[in-house]
PDB file of N, CA, C, O and CB in Angstrom:
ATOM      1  N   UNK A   1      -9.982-124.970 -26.855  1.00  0.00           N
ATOM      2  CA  UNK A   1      -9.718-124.744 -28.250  1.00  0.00           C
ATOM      3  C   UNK A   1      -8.201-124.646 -28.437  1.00  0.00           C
ATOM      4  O   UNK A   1      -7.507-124.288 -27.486  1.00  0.00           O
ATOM      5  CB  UNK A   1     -10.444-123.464 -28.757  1.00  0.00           C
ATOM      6  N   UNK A   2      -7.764-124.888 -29.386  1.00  0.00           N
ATOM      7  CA  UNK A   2      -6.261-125.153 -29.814  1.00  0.00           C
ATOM      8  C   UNK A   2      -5.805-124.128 -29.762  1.00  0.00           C
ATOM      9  O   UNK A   2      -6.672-123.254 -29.740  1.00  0.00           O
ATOM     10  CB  UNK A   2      -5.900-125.698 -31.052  1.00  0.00           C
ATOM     11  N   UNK A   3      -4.493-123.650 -29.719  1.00  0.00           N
ATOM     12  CA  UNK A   3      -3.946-122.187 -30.207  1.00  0.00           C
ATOM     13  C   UNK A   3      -2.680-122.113 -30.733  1.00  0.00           C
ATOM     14  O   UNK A   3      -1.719-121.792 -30.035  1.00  0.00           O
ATOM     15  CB  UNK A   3      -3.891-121.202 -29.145  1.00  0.00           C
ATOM     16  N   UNK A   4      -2.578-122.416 -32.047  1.00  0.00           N
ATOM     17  CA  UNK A   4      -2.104-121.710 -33.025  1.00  0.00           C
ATOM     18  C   UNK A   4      -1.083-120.610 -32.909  1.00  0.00           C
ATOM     19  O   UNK A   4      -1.478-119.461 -33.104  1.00  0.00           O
ATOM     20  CB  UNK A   4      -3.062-121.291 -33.526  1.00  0.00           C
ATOM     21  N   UNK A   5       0.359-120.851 -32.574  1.00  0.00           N
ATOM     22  CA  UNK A   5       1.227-119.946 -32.156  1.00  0.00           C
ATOM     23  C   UNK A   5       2.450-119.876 -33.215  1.00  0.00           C
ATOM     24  O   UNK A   5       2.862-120.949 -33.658  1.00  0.00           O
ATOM     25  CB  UNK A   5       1.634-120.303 -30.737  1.00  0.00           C
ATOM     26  N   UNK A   6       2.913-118.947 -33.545  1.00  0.00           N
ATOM     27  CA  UNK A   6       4.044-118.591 -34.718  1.00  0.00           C
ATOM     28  C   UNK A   6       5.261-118.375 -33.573  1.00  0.00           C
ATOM     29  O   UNK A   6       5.175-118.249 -32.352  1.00  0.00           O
ATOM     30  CB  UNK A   6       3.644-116.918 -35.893  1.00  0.00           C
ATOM     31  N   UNK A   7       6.289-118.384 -34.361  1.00  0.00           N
ATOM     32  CA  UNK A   7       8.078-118.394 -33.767  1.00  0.00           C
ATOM     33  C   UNK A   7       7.843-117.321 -32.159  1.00  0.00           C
ATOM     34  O   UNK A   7       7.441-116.168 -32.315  1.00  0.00           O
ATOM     35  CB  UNK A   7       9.602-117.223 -35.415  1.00  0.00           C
ATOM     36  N   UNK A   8       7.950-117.515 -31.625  1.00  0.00           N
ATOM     37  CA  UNK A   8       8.518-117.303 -29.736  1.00  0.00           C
ATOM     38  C   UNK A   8       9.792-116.930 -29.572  1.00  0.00           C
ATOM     39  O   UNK A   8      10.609-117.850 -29.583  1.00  0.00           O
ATOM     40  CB  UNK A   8       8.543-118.732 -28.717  1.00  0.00           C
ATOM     41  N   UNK A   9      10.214-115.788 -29.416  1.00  0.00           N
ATOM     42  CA  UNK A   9      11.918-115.391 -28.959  1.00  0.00           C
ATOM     43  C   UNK A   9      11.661-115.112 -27.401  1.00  0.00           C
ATOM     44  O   UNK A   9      10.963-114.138 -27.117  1.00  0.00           O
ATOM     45  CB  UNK A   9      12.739-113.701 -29.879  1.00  0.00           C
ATOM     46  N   UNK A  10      12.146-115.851 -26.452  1.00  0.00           N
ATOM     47  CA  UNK A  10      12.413-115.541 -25.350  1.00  0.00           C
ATOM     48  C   UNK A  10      13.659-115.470 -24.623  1.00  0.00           C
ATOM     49  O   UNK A  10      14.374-116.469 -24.542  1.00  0.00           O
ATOM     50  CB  UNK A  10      11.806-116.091 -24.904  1.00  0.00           C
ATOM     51  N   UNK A  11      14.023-114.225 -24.016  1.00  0.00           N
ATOM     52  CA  UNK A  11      15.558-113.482 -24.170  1.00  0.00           C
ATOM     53  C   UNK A  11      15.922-114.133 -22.935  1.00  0.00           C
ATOM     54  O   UNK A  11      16.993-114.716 -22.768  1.00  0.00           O
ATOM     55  CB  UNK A  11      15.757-111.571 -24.186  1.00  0.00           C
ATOM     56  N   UNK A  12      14.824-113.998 -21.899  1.00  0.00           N
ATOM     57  CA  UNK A  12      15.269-114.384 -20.307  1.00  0.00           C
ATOM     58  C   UNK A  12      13.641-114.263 -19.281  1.00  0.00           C
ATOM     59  O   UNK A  12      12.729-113.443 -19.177  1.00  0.00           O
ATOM     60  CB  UNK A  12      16.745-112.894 -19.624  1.00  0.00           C
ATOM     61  N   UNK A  13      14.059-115.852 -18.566  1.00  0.00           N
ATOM     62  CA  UNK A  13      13.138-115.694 -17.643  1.00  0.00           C
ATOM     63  C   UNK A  13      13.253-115.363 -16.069  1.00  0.00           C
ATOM     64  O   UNK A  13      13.896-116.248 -15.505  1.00  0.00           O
ATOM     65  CB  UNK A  13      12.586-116.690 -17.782  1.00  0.00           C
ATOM     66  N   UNK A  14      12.888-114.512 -15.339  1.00  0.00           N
ATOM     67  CA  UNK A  14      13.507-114.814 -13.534  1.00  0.00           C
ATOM     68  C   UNK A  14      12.894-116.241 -13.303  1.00  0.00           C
ATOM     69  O   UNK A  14      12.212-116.953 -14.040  1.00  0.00           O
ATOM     70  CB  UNK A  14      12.731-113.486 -12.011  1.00  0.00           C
ATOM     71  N   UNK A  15      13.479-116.455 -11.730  1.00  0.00           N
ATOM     72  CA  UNK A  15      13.163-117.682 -11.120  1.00  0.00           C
ATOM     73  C   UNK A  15      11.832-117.504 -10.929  1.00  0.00           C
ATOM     74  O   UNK A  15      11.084-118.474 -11.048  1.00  0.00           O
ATOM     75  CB  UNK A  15      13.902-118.037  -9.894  1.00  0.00           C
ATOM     76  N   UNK A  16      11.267-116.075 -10.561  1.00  0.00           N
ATOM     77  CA  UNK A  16       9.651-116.583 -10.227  1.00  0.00           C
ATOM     78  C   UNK A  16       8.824-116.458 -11.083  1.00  0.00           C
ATOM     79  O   UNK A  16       7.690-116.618 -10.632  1.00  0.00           O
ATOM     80  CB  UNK A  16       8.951-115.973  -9.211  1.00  0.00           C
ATOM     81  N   UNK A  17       8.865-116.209 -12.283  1.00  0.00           N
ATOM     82  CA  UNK A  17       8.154-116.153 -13.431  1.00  0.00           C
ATOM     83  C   UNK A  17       7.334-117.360 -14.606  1.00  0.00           C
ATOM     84  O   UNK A  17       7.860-118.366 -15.082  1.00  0.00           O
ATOM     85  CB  UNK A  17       9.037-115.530 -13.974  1.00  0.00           C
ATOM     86  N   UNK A  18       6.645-117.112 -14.723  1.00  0.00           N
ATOM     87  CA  UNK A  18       5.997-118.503 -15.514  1.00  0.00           C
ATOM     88  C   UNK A  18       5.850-118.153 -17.062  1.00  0.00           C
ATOM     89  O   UNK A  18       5.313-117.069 -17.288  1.00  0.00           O
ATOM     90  CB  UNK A  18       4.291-118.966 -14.875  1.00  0.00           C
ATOM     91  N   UNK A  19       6.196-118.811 -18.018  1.00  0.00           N
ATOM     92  CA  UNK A  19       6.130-118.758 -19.249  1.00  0.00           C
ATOM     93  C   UNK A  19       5.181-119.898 -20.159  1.00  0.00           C
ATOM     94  O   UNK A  19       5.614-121.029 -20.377  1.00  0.00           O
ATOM     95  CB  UNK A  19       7.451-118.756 -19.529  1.00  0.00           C
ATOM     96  N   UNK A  20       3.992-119.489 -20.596  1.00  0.00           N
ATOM     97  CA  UNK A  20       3.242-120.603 -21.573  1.00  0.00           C
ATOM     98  C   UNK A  20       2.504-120.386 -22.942  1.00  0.00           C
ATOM     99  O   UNK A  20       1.774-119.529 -23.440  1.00  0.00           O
ATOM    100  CB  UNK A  20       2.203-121.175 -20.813  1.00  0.00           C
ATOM    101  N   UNK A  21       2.951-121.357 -23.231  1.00  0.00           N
ATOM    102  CA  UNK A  21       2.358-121.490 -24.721  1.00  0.00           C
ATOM    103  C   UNK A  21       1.243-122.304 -25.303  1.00  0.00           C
ATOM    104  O   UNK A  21       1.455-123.481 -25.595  1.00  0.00           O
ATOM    105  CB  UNK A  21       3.286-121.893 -25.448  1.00  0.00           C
ATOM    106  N   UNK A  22      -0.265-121.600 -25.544  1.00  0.00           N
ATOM    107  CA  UNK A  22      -1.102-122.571 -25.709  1.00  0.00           C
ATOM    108  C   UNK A  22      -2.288-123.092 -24.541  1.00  0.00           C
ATOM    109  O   UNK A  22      -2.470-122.303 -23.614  1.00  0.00           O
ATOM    110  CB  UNK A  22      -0.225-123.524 -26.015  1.00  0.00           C
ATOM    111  N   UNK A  23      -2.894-124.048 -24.540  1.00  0.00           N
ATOM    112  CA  UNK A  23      -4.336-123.690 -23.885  1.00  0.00           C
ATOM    113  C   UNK A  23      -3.416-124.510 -22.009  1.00  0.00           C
ATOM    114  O   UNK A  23      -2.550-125.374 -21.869  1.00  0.00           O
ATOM    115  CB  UNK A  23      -6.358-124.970 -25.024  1.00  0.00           C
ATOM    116  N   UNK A  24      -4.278-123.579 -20.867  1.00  0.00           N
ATOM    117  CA  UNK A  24      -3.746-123.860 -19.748  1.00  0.00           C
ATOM    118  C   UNK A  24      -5.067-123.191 -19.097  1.00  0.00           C
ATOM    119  O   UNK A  24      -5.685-122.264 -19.620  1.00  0.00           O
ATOM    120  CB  UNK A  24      -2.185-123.318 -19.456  1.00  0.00           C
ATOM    121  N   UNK A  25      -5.398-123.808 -17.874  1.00  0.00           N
ATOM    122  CA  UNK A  25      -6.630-123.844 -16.931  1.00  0.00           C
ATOM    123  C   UNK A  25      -6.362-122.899 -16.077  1.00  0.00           C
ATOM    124  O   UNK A  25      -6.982-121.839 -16.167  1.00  0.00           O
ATOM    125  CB  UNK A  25      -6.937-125.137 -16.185  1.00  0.00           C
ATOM    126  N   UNK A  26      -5.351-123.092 -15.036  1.00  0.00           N
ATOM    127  CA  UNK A  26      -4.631-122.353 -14.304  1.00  0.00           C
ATOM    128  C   UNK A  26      -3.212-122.114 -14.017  1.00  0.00           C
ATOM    129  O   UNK A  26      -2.379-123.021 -14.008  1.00  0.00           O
ATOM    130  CB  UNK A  26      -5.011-122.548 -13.533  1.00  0.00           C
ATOM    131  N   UNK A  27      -2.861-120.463 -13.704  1.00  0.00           N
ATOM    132  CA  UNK A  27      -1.406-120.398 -13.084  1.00  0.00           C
ATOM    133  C   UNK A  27      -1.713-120.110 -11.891  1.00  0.00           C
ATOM    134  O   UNK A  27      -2.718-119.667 -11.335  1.00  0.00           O
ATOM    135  CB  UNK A  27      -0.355-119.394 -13.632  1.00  0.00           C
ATOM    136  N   UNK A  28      -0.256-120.565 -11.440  1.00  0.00           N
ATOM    137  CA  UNK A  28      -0.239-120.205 -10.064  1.00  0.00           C
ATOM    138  C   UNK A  28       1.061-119.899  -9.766  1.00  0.00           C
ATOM    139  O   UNK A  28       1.641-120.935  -9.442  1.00  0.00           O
ATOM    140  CB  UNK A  28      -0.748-121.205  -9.173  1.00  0.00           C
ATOM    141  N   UNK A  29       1.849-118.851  -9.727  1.00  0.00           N
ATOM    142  CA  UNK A  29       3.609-118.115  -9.729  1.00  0.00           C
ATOM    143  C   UNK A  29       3.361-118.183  -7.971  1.00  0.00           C
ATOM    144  O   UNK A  29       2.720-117.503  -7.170  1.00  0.00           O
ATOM    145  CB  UNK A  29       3.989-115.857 -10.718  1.00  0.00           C
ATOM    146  N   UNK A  30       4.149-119.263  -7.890  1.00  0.00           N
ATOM    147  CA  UNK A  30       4.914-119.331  -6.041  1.00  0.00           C
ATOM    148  C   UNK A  30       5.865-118.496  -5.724  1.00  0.00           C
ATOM    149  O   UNK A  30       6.935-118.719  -6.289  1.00  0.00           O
ATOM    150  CB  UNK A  30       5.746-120.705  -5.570  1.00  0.00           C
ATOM    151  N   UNK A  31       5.825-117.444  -4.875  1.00  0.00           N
ATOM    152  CA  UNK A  31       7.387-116.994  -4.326  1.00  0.00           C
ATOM    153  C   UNK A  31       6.612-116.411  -3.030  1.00  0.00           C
ATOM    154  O   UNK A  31       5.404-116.292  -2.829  1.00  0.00           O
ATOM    155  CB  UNK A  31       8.539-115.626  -5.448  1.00  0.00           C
ATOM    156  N   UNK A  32       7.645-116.113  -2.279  1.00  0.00           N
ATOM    157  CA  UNK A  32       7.420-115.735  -0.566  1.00  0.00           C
ATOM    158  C   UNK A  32       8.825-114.772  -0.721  1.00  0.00           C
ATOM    159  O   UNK A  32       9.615-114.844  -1.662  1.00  0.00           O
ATOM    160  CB  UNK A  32       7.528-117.423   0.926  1.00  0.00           C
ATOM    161  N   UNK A  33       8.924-113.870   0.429  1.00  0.00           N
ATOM    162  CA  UNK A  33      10.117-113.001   0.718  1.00  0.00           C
ATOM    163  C   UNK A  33       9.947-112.305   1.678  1.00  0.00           C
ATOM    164  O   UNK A  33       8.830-111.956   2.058  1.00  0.00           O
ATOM    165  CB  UNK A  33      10.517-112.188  -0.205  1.00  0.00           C
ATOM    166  N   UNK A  34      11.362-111.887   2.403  1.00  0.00           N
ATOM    167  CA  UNK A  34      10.684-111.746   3.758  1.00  0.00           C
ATOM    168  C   UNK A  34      11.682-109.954   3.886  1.00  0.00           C
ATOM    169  O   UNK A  34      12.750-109.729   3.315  1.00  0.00           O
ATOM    170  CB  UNK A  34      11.163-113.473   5.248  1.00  0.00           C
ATOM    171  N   UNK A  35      11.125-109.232   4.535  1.00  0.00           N
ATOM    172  CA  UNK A  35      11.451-107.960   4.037  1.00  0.00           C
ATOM    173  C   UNK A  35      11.918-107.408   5.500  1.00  0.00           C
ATOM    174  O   UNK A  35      10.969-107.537   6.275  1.00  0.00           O
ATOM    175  CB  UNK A  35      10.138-107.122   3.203  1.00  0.00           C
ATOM    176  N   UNK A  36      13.242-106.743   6.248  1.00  0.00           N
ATOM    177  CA  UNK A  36      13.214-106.245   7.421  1.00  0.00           C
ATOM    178  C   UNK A  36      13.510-104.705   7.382  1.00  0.00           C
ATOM    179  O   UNK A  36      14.523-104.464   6.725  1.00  0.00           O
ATOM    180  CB  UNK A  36      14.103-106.997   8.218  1.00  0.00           C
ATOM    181  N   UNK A  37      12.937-103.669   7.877  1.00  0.00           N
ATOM    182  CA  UNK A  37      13.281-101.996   7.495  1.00  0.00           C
ATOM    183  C   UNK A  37      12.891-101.500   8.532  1.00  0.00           C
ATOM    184  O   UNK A  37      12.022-101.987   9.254  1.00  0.00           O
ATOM    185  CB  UNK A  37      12.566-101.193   6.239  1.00  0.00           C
ATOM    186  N   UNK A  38      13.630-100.230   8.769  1.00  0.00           N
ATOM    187  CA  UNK A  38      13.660 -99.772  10.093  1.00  0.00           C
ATOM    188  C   UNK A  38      12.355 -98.427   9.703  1.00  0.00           C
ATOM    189  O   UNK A  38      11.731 -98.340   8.645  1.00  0.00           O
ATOM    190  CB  UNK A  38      15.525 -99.240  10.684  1.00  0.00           C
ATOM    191  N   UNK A  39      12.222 -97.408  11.042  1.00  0.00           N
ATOM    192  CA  UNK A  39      11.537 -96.823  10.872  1.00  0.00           C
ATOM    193  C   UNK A  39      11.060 -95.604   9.695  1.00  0.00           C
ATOM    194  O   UNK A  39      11.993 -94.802   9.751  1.00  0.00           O
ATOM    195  CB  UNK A  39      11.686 -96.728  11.736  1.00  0.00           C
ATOM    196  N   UNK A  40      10.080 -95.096   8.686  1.00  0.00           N
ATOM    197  CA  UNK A  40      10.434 -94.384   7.882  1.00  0.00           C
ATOM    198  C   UNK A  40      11.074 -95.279   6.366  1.00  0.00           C
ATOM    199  O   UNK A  40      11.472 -94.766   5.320  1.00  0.00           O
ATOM    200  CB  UNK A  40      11.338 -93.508   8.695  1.00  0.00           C
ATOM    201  N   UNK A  41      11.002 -96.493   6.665  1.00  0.00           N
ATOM    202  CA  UNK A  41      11.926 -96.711   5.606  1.00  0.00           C
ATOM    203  C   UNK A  41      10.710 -96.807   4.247  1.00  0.00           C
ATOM    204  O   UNK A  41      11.294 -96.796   3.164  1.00  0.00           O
ATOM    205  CB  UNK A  41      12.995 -98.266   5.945  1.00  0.00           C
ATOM    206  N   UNK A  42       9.242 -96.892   4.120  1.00  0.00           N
ATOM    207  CA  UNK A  42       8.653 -97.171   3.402  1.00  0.00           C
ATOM    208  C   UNK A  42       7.735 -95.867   2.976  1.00  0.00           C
ATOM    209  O   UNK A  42       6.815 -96.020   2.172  1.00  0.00           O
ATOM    210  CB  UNK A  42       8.199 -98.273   3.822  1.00  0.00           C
ATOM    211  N   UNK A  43       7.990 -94.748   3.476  1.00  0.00           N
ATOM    212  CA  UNK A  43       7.569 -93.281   3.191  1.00  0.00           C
ATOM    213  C   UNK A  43       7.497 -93.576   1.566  1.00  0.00           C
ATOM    214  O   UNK A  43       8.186 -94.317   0.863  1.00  0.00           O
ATOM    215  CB  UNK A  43       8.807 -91.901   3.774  1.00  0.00           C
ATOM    216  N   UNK A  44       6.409 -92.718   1.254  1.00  0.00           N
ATOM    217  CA  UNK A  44       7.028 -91.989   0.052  1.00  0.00           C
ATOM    218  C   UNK A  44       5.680 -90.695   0.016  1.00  0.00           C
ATOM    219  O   UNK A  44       4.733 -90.401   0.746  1.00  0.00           O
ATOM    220  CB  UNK A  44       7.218 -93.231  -1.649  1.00  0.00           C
ATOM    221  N   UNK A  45       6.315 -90.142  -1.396  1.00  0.00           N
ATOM    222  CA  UNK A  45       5.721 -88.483  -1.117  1.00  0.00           C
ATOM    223  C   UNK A  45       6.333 -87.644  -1.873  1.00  0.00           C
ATOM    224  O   UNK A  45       6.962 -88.115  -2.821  1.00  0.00           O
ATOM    225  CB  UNK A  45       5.920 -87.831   0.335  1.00  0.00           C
ATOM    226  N   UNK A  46       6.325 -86.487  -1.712  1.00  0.00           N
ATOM    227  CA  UNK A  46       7.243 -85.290  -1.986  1.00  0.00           C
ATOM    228  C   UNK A  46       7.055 -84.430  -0.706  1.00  0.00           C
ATOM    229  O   UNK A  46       5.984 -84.174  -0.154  1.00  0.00           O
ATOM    230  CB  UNK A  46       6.834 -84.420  -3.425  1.00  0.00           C
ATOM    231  N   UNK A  47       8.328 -84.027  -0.332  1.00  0.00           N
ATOM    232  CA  UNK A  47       8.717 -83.093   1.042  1.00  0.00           C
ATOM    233  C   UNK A  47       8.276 -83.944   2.608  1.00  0.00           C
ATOM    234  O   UNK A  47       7.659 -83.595   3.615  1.00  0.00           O
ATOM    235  CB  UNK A  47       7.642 -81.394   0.929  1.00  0.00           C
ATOM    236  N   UNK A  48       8.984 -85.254   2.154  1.00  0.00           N
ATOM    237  CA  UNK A  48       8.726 -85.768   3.825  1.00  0.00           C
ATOM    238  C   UNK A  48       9.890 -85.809   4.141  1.00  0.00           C
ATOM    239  O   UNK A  48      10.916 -86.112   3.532  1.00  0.00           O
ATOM    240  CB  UNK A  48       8.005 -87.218   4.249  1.00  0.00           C
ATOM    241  N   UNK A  49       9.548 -85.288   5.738  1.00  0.00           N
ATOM    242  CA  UNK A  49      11.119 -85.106   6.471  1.00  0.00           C
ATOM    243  C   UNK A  49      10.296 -86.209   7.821  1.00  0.00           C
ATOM    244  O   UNK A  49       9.268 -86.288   8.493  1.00  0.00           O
ATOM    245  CB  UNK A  49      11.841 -82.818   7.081  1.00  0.00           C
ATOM    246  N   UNK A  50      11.966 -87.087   7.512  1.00  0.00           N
ATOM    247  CA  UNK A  50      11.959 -88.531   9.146  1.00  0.00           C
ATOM    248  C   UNK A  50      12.767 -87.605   9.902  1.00  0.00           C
ATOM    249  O   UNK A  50      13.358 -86.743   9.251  1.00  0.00           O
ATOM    250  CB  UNK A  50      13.036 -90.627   8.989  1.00  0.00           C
ATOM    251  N   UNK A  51      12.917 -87.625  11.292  1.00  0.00           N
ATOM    252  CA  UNK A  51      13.584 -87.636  12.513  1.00  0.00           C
ATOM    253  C   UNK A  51      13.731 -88.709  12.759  1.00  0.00           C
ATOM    254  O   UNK A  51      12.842 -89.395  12.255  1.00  0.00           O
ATOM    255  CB  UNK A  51      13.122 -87.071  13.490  1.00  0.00           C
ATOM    256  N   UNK A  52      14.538 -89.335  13.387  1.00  0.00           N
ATOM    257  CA  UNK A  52      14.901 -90.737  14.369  1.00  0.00           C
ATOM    258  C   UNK A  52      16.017 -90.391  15.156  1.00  0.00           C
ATOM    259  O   UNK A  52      17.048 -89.884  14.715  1.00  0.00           O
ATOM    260  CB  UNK A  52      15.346 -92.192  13.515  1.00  0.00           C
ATOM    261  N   UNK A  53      15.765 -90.706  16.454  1.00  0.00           N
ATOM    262  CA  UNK A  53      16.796 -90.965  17.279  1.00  0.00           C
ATOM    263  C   UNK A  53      17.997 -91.729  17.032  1.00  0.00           C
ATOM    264  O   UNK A  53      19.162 -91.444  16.752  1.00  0.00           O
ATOM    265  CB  UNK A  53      16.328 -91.425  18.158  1.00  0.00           C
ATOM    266  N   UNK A  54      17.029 -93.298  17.320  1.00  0.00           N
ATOM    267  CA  UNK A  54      18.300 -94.545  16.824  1.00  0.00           C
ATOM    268  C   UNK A  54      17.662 -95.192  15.921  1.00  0.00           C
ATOM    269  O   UNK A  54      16.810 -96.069  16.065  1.00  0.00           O
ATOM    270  CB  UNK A  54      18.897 -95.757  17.973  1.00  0.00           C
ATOM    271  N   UNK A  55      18.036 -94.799  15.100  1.00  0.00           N
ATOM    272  CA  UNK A  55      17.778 -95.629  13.911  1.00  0.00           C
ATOM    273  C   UNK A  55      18.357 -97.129  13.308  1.00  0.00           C
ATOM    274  O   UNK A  55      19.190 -97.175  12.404  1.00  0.00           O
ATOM    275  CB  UNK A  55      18.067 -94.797  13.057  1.00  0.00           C
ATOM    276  N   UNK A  56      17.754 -98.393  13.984  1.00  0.00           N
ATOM    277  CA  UNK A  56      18.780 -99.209  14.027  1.00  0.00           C
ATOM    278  C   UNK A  56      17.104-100.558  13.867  1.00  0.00           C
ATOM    279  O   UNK A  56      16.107-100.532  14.588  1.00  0.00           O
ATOM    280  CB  UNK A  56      20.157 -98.996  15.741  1.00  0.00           C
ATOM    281  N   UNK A  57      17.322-101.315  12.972  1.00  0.00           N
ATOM    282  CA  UNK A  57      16.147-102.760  13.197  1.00  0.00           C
ATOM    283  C   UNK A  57      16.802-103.347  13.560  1.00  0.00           C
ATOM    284  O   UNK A  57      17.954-103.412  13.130  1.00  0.00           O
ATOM    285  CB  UNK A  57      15.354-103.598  12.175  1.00  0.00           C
ATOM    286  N   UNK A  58      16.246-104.182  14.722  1.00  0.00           N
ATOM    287  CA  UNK A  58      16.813-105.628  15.147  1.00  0.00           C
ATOM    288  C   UNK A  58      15.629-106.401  14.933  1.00  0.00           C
ATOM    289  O   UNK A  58      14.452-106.151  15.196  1.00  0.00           O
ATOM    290  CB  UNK A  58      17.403-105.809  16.759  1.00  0.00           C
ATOM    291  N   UNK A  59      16.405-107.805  14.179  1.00  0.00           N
ATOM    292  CA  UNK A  59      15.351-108.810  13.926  1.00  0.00           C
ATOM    293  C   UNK A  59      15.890-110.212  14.443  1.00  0.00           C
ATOM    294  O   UNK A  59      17.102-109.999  14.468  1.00  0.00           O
ATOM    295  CB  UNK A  59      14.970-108.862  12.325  1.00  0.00           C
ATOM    296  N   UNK A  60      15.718-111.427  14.840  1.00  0.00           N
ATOM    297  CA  UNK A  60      15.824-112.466  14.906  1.00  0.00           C
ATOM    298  C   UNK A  60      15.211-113.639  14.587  1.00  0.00           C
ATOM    299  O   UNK A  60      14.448-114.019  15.475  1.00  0.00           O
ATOM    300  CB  UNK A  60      15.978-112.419  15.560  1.00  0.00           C
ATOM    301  N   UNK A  61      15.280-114.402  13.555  1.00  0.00           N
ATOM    302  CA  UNK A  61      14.550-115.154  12.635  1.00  0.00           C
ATOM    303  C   UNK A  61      15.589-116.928  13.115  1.00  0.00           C
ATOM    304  O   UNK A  61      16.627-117.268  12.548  1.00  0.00           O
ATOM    305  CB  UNK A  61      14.735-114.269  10.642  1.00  0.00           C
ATOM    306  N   UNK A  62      15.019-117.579  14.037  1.00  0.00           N
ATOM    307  CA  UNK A  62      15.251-118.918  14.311  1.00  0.00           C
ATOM    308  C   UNK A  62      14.804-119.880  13.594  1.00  0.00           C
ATOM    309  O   UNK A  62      15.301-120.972  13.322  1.00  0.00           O
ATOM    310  CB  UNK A  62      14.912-119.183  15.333  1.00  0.00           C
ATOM    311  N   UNK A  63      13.657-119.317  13.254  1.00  0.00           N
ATOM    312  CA  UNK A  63      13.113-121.014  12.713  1.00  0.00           C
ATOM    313  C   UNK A  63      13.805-120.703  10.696  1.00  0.00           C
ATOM    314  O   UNK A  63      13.907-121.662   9.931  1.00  0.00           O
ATOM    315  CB  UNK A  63      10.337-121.288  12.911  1.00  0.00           C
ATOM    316  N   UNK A  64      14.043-119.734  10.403  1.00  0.00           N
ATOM    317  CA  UNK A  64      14.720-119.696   8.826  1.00  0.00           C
ATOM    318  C   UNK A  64      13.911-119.932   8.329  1.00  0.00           C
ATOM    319  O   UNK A  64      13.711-119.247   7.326  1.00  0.00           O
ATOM    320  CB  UNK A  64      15.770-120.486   8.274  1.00  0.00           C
ATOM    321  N   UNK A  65      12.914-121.003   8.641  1.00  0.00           N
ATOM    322  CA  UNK A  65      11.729-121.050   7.018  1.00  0.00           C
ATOM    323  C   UNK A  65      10.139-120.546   7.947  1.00  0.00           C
ATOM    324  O   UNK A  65       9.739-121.085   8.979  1.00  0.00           O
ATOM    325  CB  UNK A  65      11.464-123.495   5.985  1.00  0.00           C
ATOM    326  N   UNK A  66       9.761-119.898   7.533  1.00  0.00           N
ATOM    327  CA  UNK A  66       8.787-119.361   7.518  1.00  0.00           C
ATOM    328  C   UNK A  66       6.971-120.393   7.146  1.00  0.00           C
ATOM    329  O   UNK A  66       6.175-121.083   7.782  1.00  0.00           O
ATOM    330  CB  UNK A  66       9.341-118.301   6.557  1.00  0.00           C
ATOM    331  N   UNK A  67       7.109-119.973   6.025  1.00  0.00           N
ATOM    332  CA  UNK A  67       5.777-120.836   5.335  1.00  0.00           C
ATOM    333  C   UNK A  67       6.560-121.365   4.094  1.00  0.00           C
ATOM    334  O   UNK A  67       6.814-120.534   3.222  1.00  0.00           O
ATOM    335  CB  UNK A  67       4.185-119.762   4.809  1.00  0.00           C
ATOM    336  N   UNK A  68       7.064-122.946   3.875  1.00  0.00           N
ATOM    337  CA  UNK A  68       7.681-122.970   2.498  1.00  0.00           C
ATOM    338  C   UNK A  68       6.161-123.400   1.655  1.00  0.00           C
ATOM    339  O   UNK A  68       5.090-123.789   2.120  1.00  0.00           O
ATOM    340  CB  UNK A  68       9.187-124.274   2.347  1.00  0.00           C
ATOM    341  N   UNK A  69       6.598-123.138   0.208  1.00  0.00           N
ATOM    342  CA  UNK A  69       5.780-123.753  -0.494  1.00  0.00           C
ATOM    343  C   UNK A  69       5.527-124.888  -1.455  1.00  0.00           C
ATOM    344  O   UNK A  69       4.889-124.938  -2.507  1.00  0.00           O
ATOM    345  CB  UNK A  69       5.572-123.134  -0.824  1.00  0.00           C
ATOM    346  N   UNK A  70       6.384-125.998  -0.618  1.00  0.00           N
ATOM    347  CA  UNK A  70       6.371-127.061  -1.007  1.00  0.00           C
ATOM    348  C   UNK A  70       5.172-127.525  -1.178  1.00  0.00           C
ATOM    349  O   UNK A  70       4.434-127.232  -0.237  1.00  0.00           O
ATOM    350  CB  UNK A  70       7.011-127.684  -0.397  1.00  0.00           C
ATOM    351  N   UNK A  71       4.571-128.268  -2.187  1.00  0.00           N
ATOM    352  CA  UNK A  71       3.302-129.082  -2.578  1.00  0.00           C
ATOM    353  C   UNK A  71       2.553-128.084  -2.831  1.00  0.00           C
ATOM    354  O   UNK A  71       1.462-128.613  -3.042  1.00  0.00           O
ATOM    355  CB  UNK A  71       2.638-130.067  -1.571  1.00  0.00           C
ATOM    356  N   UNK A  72       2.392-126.645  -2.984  1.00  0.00           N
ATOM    357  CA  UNK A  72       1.212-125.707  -2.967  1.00  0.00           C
ATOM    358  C   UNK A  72       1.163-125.854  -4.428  1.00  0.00           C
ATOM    359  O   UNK A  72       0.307-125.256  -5.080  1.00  0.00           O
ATOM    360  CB  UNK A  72       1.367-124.090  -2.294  1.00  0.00           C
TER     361      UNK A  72
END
């Protein structure tokens, strides 16, 4: 069915965001990101206490792309 839309102000979009107007079957918003944090870093709460010795992440990422999402 048709849809009938009046004036649209759109201020700003991010890169991974999808914007539409009117009849559509499916979305599908692509993004990937790759996240590195050391121990404790994803706590949350009220009154948590971390200890750490060495507090230090080591990561090594060779291949740089992961899963792209080309053609998805």
């Amino acid at each position: 069915m048709p849809a009938v839309v009046g004036a649209v102000k759109v201020n700003s979009i991010s890169e991974s965001s999808i914007f539409n107007i009117g009849d559509v079957y499916a979305i599908n918003p692509y993004t990937n990101s790759k996240t590195f944090a050391g121990g404790g870093s994803f706590n949350t709460g009220n009154g948590i206490h971390i200890q750490l010795q060495n507090p230090v992440t080591n990561f090594q990422d060779d291949d740089v792309i992961d899963q792209p999402n080309i053609g998805s």
